[in-house]
C-alpha positions in Angstrom: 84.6 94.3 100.3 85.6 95.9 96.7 83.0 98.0 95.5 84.5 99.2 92.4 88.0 99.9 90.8 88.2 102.4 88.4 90.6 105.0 85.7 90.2 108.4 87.4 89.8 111.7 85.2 92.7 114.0 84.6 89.9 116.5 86.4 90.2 114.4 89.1 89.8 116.1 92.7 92.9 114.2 94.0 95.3 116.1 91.7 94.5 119.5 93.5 94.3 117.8 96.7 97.4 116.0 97.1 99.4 118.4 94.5 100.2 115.1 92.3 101.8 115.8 88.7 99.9 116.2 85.7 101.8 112.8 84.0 100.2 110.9 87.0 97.5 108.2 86.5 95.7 107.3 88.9 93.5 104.3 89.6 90.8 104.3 92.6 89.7 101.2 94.4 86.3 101.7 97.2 85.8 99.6 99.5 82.3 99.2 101.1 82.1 98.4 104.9 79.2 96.9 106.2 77.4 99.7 107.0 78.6 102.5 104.6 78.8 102.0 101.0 83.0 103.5 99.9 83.5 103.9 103.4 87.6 103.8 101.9 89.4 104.6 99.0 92.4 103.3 98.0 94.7 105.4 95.3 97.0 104.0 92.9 99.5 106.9 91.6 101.4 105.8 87.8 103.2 107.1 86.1 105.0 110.1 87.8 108.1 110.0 90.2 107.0 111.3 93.8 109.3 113.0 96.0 110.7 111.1 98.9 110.2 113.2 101.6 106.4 114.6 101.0 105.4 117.5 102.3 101.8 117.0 101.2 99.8 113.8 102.8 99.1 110.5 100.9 95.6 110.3 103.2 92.4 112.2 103.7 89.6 111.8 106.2 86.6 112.5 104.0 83.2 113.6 106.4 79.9 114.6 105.1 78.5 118.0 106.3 75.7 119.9 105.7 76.2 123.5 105.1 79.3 123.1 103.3 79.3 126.9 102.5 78.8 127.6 106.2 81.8 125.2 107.4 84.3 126.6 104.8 83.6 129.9 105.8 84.7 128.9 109.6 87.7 127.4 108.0 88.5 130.1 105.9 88.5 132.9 108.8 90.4 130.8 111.0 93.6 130.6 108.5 93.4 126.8 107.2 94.7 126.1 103.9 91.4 125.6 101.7 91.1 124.0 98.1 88.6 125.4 96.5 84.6 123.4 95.8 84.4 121.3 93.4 81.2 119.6 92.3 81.1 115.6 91.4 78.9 112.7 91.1 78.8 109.7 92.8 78.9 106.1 90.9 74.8 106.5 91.7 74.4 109.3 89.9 74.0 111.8 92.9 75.9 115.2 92.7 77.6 116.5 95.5 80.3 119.4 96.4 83.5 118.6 98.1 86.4 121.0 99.1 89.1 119.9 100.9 91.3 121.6 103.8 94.4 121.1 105.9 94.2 121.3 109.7 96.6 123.0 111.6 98.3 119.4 112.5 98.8 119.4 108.6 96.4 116.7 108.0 93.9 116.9 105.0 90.5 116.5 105.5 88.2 116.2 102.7 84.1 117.5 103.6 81.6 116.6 100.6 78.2 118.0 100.9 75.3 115.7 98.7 73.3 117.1 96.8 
């Protein structure tokens, strides 16, 4: 089911992530599964022509860790393509730190770490 649908931020996370133009507006949409409250998010990009042929993915896997720092480091030393932490706030009002990588199958995976 919806759980929300909202204007994202031009500091939003997804920008970085997916390399999406500065014009771009995006709109969000989570959806809450029975078990796991936005267990998927759905992106809306306005606003800004894409390229055809991407060579940046339209999806993430997003996992929570623990020991963010820890796991970054690993990916880090083993040569993945790392975007920096950044720290957020869920619609709750809990802060977290997410950072966002690309495995070597050239899939991005995002890992958020609450607070």
């Amino acid at each position: 089911r919806v759980s929300g649908v909202s204007d994202s931020t031009s500091q939003s996370y997804s920008y970085t992530v997916f390399e999406l133009p500065a014009e771009a507006r995006l709109r969000f949409a989570t959806l809450d599964s029975s078990t796991e409250a936005r267990a998927l998010a759905l992106t809306e990009v306005k606003g800004a022509a894409l390229p055809e042929a991407r060579t940046v993915p339209f999806a993430a896997a997003v996992i929570r860790v623990s020991e963010l720092d820890s796991q970054l480091a690993r990916l880090k030393a083993a040569g993945l393509r790392v975007v920096e932490p950044r720290r957020s706030q869920t619609p709750e009002g809990r802060t977290f730190t997410e950072a966002a990588f690309t495995d070597p199958d050239g899939h991005i995976v995002v890992l958020y770490q609450l607070d």
